[in-house]
ROFI-491868 format. One line per field, with one value per atom (N, C-alpha, C): residue in three letters; chain; atom name; x, y, z. Coordinates in steps of 0.1 Angstrom, whole numbers. Layout:
N
code: c(ALA,...)
unit: c(A,...)
site: c(CA,...)
east: c(X,...)
north: c(Y,...)
up: c(Z,...)
END
This chain:
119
code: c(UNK,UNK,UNK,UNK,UNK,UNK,UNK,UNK,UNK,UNK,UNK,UNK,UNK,UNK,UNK,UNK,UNK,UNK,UNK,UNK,UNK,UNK,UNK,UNK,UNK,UNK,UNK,UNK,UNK,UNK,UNK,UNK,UNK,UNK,UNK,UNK,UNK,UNK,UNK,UNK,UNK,UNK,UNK,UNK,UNK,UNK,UNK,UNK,UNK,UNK,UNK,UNK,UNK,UNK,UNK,UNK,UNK,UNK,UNK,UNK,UNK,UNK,UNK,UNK,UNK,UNK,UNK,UNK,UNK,UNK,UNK,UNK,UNK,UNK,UNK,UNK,UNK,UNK,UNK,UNK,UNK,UNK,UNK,UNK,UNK,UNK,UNK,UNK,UNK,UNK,UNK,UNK,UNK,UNK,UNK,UNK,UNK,UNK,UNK,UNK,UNK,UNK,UNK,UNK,UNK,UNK,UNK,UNK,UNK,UNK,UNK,UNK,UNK,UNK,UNK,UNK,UNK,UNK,UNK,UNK,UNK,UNK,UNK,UNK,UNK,UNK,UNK,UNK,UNK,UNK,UNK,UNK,UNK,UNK,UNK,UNK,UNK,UNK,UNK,UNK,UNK,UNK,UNK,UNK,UNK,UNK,UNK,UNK,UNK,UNK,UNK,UNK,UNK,UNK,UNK,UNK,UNK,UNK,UNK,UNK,UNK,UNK,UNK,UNK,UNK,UNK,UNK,UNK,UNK,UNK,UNK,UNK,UNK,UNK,UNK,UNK,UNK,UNK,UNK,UNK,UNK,UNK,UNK,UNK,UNK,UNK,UNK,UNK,UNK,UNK,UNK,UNK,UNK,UNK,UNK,UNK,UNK,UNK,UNK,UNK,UNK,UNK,UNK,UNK,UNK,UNK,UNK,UNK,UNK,UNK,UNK,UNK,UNK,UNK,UNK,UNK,UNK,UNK,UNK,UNK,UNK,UNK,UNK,UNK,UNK,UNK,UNK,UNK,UNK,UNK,UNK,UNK,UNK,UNK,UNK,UNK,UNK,UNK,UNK,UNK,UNK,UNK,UNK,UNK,UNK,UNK,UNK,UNK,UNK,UNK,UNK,UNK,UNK,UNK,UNK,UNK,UNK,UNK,UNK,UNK,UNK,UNK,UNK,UNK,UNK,UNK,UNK,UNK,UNK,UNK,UNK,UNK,UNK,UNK,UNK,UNK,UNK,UNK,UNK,UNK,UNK,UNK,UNK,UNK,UNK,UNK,UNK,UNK,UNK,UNK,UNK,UNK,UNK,UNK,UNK,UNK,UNK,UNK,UNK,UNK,UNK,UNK,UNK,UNK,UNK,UNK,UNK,UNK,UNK,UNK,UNK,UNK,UNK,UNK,UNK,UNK,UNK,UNK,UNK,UNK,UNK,UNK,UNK,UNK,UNK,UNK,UNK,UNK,UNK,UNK,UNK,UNK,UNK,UNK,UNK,UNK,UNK,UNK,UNK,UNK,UNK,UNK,UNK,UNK,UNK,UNK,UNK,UNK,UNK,UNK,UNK,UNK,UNK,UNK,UNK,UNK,UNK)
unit: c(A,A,A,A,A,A,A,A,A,A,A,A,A,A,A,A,A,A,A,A,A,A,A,A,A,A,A,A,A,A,A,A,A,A,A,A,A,A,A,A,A,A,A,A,A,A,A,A,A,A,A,A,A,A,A,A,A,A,A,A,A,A,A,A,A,A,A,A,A,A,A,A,A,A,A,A,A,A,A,A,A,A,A,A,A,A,A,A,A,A,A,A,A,A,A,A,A,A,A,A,A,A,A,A,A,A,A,A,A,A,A,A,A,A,A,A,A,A,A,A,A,A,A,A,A,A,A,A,A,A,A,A,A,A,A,A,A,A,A,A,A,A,A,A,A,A,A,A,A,A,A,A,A,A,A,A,A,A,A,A,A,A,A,A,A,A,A,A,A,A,A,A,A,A,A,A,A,A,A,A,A,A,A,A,A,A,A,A,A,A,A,A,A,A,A,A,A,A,A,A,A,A,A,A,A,A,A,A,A,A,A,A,A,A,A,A,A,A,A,A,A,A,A,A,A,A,A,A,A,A,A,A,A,A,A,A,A,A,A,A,A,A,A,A,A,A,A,A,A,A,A,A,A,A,A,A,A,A,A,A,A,A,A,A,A,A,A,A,A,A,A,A,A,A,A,A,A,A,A,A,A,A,A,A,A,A,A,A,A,A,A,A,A,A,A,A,A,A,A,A,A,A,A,A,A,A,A,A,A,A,A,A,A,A,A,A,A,A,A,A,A,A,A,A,A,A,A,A,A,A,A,A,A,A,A,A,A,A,A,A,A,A,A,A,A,A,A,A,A,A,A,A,A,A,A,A,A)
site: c(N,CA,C,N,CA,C,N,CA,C,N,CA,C,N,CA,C,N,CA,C,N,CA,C,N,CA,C,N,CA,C,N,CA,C,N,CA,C,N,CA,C,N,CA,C,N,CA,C,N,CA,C,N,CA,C,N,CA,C,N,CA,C,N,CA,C,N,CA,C,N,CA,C,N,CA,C,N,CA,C,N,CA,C,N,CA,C,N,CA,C,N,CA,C,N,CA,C,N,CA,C,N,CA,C,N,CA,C,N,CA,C,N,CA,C,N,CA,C,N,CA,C,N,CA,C,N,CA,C,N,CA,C,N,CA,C,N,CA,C,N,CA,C,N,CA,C,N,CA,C,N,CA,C,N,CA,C,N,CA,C,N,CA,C,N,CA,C,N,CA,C,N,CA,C,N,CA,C,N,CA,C,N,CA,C,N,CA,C,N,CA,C,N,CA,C,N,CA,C,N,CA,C,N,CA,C,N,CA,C,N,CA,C,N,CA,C,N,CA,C,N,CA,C,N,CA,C,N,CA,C,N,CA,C,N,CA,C,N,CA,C,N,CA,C,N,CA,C,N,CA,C,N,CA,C,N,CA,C,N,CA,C,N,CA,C,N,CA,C,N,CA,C,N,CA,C,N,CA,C,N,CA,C,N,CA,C,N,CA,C,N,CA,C,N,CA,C,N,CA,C,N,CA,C,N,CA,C,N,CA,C,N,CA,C,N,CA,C,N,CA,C,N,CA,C,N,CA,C,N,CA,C,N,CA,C,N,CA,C,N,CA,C,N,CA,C,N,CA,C,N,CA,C,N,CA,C,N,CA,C,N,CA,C,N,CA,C,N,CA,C,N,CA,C,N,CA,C,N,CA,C,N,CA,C,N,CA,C,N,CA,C,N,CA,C,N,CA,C,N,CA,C,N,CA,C,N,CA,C,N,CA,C,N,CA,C)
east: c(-561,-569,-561,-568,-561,-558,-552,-545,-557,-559,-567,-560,-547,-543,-546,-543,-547,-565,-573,-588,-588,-579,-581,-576,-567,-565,-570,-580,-588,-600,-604,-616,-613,-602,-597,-598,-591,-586,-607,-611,-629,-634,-634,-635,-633,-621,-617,-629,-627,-640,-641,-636,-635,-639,-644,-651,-664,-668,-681,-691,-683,-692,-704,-696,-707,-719,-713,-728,-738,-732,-739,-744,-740,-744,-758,-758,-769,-782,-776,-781,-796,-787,-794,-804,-796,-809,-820,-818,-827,-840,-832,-843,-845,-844,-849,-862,-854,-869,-882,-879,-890,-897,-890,-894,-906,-896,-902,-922,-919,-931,-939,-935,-938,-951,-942,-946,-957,-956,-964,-979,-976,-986,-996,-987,-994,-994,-987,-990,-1007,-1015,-1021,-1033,-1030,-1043,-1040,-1030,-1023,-1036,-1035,-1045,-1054,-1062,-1075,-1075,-1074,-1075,-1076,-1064,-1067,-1081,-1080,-1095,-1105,-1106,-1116,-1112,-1101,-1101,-1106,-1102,-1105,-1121,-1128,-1140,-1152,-1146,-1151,-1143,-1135,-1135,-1121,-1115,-1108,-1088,-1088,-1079,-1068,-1058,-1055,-1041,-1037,-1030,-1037,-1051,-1057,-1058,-1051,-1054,-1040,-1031,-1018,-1026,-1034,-1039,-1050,-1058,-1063,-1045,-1039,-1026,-1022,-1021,-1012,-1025,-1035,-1045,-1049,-1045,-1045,-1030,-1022,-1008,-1009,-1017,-1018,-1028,-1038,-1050,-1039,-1029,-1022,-1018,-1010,-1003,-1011,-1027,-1033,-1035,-1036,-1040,-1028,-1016,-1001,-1007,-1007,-1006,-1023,-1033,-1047,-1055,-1064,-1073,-1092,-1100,-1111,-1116,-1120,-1127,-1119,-1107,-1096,-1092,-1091,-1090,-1102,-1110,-1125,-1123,-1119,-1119,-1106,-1096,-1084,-1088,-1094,-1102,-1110,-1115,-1130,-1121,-1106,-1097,-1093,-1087,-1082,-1093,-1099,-1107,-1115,-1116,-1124,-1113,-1097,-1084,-1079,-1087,-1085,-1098,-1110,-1120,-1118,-1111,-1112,-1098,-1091,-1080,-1085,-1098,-1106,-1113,-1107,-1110,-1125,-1132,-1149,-1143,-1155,-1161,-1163,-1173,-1179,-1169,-1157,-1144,-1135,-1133,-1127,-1135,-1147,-1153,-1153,-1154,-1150,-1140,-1125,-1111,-1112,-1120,-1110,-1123,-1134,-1144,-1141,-1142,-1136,-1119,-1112,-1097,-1093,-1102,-1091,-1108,-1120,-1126,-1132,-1123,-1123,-1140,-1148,-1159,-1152,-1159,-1160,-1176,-1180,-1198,-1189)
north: c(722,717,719,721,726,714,716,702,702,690,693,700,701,712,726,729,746,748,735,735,737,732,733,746,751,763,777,770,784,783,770,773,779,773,780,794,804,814,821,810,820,817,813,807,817,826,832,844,846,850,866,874,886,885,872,875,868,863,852,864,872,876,884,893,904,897,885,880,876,867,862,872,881,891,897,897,904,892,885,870,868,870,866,882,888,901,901,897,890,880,869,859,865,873,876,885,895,906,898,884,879,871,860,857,865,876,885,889,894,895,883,868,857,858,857,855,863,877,887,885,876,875,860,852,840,834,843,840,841,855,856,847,841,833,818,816,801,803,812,813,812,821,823,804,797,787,775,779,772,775,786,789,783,778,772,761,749,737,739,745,747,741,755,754,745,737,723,711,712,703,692,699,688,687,675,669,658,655,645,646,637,634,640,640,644,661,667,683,686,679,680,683,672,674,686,695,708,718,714,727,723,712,710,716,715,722,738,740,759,766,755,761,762,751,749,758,758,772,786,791,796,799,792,784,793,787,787,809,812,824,834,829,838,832,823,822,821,825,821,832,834,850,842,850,852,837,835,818,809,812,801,801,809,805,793,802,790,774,774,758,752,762,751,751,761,756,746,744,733,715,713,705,704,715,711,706,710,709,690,689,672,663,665,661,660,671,665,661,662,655,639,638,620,616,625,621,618,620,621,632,645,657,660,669,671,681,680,688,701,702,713,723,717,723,731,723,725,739,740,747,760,759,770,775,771,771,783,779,785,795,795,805,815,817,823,832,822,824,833,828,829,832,836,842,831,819,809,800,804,798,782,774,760,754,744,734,721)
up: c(-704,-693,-680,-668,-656,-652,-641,-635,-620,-614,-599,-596,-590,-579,-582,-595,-601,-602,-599,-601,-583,-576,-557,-553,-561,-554,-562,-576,-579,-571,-568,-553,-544,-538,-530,-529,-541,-536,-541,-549,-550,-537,-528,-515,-502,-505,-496,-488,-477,-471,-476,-482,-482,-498,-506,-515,-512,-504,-502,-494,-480,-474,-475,-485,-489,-498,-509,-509,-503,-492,-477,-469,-470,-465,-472,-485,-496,-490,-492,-496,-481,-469,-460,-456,-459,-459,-466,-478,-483,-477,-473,-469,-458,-446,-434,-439,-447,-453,-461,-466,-474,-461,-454,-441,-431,-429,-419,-430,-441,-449,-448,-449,-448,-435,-426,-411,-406,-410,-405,-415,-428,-434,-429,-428,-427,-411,-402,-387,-383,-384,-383,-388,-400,-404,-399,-399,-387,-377,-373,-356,-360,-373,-377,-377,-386,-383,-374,-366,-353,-343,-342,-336,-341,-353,-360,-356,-358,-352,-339,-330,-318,-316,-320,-319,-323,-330,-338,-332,-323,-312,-320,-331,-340,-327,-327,-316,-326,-314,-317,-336,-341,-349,-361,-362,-375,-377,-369,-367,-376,-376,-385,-399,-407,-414,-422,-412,-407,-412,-404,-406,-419,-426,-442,-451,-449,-458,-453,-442,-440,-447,-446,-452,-470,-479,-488,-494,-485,-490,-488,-478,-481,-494,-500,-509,-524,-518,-534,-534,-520,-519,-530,-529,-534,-548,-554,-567,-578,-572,-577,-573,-581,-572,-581,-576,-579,-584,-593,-594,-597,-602,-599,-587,-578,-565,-559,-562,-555,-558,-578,-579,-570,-573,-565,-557,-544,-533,-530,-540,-536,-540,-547,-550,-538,-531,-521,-509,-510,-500,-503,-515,-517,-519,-520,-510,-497,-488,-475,-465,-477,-468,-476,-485,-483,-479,-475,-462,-449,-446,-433,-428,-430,-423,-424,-418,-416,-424,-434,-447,-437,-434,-419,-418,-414,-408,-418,-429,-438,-449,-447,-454,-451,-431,-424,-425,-424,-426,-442,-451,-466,-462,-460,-459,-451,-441,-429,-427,-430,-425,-444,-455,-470,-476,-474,-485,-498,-491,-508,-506,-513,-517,-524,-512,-514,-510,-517,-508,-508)
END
């Protein structure tokens, strides 16, 4: 069994920057190129959405709620396709209208912005 000091100075010497960087290096190239895919995918329908709050007049504290359900219909778009999309759709959707949100709005939002058939 090692002793702490030979367990502090094998961190240590796995620690040293000339073996960490190149992974940090791999590492964060990584998350910028998934990121950057991220953003370029889901910026655009952020707005598609907002436009639709907009135009339905939705204000105030309860429009947070409008953005956790465009991020989540996101959400359902990466992992759900064709009529399993629709039902998680129409879940999400009878989740944030008894949060408060207008059905109206929300129907528009997955219709419009994501394709997802919800009534």
């Amino acid at each position: 069994m090692r002793t702490a000091a030979q367990r502090i100075a094998h961190y240590n010497a796995r620690m040293q920057s000339t073996l960490i960087d190149p992974v940090l290096t791999a590492v964060n190239a990584a998350a910028a190129a998934n990121f950057t895919a991220y953003a370029i995918d889901f910026v655009p329908k952020q707005s598609a959405a907002r436009l639709v709050m907009d135009s339905d007049g939705i204000l105030g504290p309860i429009r947070f709620l409008y953005e956790a359900y465009n991020g989540e219909l996101y959400g359902l778009t990466k992992r759900f396709s064709g009529t399993a999309l629709d039902a998680m759709g129409q879940v999400m959707h009878d989740k944030y209208e008894a949060f408060g949100c207008a059905s109206a709005t929300l129907i528009s939002i997955a219709s419009n912005v994501y394709g997802i058939t919800v009534t």
